[in-house]
BADREN-269821 format. One record per atom (N, C-alpha, C): residue number from 1; atom name; x, y, z. Coordinates in pm, 1 decimal. Atoms other than C-alpha are relative to their C-alpha. Layout:
BEGIN
<node nr="NUM" atom="CA" east="X" north="Y" up="Z"/>
...
//
This chain:
BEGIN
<node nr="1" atom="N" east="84.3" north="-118.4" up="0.0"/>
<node nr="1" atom="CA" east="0.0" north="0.0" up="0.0"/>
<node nr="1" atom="C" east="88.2" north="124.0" up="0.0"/>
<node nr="2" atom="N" east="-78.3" north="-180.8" up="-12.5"/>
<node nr="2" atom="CA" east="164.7" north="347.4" up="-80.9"/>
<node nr="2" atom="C" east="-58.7" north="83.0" up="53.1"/>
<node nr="3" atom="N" east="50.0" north="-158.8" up="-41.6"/>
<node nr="3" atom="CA" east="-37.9" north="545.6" up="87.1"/>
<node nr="3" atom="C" east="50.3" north="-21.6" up="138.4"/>
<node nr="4" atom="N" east="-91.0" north="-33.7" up="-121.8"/>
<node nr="4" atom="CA" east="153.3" north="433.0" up="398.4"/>
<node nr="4" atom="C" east="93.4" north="45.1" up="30.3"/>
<node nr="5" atom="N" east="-110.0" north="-91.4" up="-9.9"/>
<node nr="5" atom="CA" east="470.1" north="555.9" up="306.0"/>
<node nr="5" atom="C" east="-1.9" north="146.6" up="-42.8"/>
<node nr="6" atom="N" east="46.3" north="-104.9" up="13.9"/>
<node nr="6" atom="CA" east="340.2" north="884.5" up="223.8"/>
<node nr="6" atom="C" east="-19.7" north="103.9" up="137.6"/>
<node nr="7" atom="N" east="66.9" north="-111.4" up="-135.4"/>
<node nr="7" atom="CA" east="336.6" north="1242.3" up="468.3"/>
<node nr="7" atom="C" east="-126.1" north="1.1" up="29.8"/>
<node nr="8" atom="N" east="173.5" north="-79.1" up="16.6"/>
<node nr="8" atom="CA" east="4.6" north="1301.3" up="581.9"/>
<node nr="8" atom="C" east="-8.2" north="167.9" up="21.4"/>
<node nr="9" atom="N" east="5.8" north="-179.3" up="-21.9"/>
<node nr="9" atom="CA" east="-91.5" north="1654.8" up="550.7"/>
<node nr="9" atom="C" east="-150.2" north="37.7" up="-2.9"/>
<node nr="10" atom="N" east="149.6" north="-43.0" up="18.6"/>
<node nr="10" atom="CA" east="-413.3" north="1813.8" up="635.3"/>
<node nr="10" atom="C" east="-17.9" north="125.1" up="-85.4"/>
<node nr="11" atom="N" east="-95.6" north="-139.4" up="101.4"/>
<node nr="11" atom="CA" east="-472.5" north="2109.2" up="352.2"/>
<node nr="11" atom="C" east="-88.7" north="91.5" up="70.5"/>
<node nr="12" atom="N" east="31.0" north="-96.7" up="-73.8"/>
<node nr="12" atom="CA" east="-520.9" north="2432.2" up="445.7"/>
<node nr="12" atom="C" east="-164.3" north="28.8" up="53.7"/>
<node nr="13" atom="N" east="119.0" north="-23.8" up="-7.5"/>
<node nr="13" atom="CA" east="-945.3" north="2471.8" up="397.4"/>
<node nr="13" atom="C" east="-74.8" north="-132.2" up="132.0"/>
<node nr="14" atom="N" east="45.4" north="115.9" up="-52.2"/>
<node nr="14" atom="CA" east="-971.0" north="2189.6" up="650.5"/>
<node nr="14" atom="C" east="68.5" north="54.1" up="166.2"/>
<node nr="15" atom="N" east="-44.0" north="-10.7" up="-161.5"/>
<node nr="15" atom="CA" east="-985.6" north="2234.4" up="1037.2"/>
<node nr="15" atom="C" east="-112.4" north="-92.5" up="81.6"/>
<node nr="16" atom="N" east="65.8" north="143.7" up="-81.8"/>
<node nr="16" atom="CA" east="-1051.8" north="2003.1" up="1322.3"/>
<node nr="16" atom="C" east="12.3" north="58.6" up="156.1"/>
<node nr="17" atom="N" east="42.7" north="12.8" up="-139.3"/>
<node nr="17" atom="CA" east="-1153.6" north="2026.8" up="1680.0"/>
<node nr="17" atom="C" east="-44.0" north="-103.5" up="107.3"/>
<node nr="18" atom="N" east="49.9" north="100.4" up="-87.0"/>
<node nr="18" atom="CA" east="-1186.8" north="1806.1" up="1963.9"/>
<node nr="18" atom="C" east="-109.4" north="44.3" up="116.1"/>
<node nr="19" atom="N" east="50.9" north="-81.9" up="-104.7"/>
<node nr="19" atom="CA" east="-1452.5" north="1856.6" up="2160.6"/>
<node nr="19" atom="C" east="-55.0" north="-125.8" up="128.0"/>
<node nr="20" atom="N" east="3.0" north="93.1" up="-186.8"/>
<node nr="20" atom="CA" east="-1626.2" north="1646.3" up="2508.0"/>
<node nr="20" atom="C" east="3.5" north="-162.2" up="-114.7"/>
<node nr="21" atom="N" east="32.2" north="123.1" up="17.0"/>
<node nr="21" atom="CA" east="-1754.6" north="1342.3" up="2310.3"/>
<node nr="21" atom="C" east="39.3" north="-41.9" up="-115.3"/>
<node nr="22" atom="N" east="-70.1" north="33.4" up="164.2"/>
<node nr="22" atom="CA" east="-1627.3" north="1357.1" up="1964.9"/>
<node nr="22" atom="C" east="123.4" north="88.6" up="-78.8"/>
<node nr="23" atom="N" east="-102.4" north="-88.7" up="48.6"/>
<node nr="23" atom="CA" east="-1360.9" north="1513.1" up="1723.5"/>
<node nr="23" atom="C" east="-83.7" north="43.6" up="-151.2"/>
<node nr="24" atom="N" east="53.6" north="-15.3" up="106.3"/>
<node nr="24" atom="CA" east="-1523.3" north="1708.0" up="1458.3"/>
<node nr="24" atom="C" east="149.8" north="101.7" up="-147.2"/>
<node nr="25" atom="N" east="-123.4" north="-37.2" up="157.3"/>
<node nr="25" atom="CA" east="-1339.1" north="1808.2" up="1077.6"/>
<node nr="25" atom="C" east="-95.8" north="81.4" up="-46.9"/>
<node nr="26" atom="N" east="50.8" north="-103.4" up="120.8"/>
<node nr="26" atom="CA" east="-1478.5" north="2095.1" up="896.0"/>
<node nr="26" atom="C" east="66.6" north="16.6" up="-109.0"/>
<node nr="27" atom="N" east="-44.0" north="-9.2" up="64.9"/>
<node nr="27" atom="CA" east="-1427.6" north="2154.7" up="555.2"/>
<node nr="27" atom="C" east="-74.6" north="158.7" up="-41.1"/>
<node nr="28" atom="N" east="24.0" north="-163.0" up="13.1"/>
<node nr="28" atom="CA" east="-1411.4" north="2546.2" up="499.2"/>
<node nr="28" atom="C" east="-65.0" north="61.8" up="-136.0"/>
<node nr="29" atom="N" east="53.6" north="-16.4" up="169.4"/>
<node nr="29" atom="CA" east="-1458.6" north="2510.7" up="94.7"/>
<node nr="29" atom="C" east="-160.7" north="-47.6" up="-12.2"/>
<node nr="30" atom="N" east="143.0" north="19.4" up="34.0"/>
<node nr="30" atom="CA" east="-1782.8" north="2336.4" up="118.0"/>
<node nr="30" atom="C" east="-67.7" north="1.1" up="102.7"/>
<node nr="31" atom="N" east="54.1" north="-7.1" up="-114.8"/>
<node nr="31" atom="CA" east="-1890.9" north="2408.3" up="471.0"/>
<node nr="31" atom="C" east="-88.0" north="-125.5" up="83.4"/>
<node nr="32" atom="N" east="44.7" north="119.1" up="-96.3"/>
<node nr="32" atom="CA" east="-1961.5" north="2020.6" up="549.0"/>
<node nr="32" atom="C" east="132.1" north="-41.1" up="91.3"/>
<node nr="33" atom="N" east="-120.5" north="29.9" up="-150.5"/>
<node nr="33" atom="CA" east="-1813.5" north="1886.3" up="892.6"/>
<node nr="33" atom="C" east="-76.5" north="-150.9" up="-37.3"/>
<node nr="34" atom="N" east="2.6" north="135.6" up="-6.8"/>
<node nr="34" atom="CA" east="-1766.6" north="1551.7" up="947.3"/>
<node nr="34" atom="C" east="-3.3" north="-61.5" up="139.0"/>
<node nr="35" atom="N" east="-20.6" north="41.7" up="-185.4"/>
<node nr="35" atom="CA" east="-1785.2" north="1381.2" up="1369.6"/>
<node nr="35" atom="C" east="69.2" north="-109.9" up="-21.9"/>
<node nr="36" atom="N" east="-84.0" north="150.6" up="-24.7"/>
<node nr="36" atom="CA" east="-1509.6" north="1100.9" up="1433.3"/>
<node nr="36" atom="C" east="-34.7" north="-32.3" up="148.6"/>
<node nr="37" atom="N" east="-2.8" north="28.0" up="-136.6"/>
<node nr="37" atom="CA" east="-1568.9" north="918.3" up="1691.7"/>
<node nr="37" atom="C" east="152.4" north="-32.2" up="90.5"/>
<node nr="38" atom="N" east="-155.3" north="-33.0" up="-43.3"/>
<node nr="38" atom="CA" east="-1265.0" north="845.9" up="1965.7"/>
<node nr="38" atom="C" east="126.0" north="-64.4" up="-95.2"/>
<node nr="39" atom="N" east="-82.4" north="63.7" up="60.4"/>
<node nr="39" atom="CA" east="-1116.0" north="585.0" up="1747.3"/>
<node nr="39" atom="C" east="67.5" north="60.1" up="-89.5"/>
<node nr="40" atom="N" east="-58.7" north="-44.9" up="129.2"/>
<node nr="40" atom="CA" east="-1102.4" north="762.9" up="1414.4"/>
<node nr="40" atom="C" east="107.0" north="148.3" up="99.6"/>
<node nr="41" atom="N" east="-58.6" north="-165.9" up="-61.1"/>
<node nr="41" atom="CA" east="-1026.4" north="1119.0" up="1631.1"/>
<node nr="41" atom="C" east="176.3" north="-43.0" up="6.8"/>
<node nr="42" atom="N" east="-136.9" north="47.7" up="-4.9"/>
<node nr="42" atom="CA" east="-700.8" north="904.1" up="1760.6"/>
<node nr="42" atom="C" east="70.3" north="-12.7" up="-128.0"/>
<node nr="43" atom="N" east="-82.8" north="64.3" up="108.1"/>
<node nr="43" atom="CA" east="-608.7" north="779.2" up="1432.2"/>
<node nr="43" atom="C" east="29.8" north="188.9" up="-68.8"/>
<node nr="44" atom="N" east="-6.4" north="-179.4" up="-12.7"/>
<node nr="44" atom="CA" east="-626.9" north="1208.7" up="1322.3"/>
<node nr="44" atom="C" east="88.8" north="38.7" up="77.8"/>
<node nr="45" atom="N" east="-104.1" north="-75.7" up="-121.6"/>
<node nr="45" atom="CA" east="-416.9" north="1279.8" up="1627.7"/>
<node nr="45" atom="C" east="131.8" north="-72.1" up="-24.7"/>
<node nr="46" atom="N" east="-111.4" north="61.2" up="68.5"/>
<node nr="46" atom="CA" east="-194.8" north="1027.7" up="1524.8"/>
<node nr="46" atom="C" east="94.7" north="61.4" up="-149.8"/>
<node nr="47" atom="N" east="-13.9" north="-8.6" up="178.6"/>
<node nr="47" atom="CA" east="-176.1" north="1096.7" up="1127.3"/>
<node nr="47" atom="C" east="73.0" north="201.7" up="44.4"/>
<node nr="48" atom="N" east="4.9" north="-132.5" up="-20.2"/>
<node nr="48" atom="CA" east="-121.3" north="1482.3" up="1270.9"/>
<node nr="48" atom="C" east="131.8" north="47.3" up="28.2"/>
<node nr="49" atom="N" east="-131.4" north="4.0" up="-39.1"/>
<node nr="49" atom="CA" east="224.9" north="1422.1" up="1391.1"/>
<node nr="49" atom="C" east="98.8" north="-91.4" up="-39.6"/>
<node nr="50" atom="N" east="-69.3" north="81.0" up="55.9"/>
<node nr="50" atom="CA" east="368.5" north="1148.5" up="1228.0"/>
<node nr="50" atom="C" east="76.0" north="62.3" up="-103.0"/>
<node nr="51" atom="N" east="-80.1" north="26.4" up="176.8"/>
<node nr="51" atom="CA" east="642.5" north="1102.2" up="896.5"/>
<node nr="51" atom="C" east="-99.2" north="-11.7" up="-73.9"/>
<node nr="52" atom="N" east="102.9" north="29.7" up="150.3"/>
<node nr="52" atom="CA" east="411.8" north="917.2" up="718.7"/>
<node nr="52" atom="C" east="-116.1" north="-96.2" up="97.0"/>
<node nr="53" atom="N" east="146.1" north="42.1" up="-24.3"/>
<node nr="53" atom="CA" east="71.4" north="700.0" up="745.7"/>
<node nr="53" atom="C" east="75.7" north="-109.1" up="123.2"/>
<node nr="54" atom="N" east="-68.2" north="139.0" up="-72.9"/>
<node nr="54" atom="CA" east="306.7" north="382.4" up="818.1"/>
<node nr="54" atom="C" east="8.6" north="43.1" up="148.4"/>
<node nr="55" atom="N" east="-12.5" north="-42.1" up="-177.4"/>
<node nr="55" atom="CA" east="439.9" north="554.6" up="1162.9"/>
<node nr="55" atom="C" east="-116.2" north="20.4" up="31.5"/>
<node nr="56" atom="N" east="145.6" north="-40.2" up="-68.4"/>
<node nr="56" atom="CA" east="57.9" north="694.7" up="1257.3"/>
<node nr="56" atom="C" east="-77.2" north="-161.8" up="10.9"/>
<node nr="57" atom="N" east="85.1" north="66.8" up="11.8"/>
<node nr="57" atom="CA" east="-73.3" north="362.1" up="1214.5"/>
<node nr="57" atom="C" east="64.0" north="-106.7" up="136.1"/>
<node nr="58" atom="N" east="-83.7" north="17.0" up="-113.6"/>
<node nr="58" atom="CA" east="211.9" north="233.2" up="1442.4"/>
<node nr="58" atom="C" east="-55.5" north="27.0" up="154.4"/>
<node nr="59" atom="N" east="58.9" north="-81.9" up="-95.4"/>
<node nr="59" atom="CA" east="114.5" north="481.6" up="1686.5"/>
<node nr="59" atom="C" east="-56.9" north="-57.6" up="43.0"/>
<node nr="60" atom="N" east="134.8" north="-4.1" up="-32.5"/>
<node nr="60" atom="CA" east="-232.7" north="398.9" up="1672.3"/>
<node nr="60" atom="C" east="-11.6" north="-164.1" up="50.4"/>
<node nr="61" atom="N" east="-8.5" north="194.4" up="-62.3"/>
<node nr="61" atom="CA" east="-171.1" north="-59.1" up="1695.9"/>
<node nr="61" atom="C" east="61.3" north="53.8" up="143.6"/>
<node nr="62" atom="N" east="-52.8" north="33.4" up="-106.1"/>
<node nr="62" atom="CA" east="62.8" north="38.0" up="2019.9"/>
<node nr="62" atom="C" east="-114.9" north="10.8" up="69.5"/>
<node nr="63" atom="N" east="101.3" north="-23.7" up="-79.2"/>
<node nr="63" atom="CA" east="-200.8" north="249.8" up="2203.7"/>
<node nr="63" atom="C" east="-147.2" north="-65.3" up="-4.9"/>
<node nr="64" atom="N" east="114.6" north="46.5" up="6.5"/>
<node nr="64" atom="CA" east="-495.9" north="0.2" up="2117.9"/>
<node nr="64" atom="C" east="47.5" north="-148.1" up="45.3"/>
<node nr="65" atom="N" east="-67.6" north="125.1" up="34.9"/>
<node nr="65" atom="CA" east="-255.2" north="-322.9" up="2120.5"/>
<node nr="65" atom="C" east="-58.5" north="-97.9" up="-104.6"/>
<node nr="66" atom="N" east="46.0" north="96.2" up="55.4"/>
<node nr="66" atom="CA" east="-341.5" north="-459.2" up="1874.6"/>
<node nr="66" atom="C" east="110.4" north="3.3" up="-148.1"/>
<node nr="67" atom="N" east="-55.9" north="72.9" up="104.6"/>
<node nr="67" atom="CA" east="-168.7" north="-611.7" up="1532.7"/>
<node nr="67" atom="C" east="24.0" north="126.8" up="-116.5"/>
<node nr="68" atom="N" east="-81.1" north="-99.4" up="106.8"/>
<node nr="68" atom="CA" east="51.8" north="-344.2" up="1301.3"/>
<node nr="68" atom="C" east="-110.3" north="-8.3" up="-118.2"/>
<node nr="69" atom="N" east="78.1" north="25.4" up="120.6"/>
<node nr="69" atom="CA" east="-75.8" north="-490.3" up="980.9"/>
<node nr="69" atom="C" east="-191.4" north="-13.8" up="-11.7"/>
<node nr="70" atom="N" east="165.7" north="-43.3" up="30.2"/>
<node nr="70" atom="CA" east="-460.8" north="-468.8" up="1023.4"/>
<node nr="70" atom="C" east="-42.8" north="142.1" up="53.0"/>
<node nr="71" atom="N" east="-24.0" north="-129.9" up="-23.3"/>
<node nr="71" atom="CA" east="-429.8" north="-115.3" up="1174.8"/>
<node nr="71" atom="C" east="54.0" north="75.3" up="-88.0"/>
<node nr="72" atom="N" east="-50.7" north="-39.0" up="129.3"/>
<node nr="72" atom="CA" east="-238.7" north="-39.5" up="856.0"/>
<node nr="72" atom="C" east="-60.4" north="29.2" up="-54.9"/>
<node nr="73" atom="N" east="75.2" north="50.0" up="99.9"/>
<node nr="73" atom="CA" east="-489.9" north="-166.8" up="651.2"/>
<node nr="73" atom="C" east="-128.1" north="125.9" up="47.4"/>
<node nr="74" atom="N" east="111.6" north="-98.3" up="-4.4"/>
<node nr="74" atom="CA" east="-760.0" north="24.0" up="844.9"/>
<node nr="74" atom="C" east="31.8" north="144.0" up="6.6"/>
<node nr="75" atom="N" east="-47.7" north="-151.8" up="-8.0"/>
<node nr="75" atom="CA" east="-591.5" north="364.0" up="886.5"/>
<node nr="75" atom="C" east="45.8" north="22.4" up="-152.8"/>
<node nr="76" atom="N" east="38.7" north="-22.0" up="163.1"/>
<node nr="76" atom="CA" east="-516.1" north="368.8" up="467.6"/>
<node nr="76" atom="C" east="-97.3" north="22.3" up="-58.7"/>
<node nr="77" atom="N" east="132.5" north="-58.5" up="55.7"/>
<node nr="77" atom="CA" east="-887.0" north="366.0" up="427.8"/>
<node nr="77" atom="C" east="-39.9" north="73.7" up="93.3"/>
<node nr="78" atom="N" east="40.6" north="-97.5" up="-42.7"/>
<node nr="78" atom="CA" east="-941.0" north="590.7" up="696.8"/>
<node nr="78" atom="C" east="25.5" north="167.9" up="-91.3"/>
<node nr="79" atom="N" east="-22.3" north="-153.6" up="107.8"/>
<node nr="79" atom="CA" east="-739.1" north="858.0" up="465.4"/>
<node nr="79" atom="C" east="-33.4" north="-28.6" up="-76.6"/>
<node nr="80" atom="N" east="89.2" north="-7.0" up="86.3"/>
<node nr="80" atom="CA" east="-906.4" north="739.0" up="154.0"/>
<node nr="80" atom="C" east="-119.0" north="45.3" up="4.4"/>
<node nr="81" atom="N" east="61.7" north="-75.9" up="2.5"/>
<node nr="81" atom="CA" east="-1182.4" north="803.0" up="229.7"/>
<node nr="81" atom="C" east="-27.7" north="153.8" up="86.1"/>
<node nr="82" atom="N" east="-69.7" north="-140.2" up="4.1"/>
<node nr="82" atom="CA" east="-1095.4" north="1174.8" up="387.2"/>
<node nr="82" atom="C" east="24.5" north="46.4" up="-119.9"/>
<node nr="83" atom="N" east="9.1" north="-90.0" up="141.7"/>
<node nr="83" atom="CA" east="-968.1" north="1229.3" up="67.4"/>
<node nr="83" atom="C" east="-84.2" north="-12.1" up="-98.3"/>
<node nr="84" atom="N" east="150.8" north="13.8" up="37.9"/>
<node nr="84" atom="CA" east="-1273.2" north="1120.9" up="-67.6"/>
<node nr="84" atom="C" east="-90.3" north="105.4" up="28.9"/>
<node nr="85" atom="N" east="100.0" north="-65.3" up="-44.4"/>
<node nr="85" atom="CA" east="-1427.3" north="1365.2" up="126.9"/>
<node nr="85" atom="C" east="63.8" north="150.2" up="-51.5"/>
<node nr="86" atom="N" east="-62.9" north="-150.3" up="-2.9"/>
<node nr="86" atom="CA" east="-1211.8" north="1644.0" up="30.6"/>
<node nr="86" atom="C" east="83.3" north="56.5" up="84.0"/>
<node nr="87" atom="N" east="-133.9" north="-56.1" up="-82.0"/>
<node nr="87" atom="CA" east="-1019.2" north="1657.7" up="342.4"/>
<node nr="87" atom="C" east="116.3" north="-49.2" up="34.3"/>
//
């Protein structure tokens, strides 16, 4: 999968907030928001500070314990579709 060795970058028209129960994403160009719940929010907080996807996904298997390679797999389509969405 290449989209793990890849930076993540959030682009500029795109801002995010955490708030009590969820993490919400606005998109400034078309004024739809999106709500993650804690999981995805983490995998965002992750992807936010990392190199690339590969390390965020890292991240995200330690603090859940669970298995590199299916955390991979699901954090690649977490940013597909994001960029699906435009953000």
């Amino acid at each position: 999968m290449e989209i793990l060795d890849t930076r993540p970058s959030i682009p500029a028209h795109v801002v995010h907030r955490a708030l009590a129960d969820e993490t919400v994403i606005l998109n400034l160009q078309t004024g739809r928001y999106h709500g993650l719940n804690p999981t995805a929010a983490k995998i965002l907080e992750s992807l936010t500070g990392a190199s690339t996807v590969r390390a965020a996904a890292a991240q995200v298997a330690a603090h859940y314990g669970r298995p590199t390679g299916s955390v991979e797999q699901d954090v690649a389509r977490f940013c597909r579709d994001l960029a699906d969405r435009g953000l």
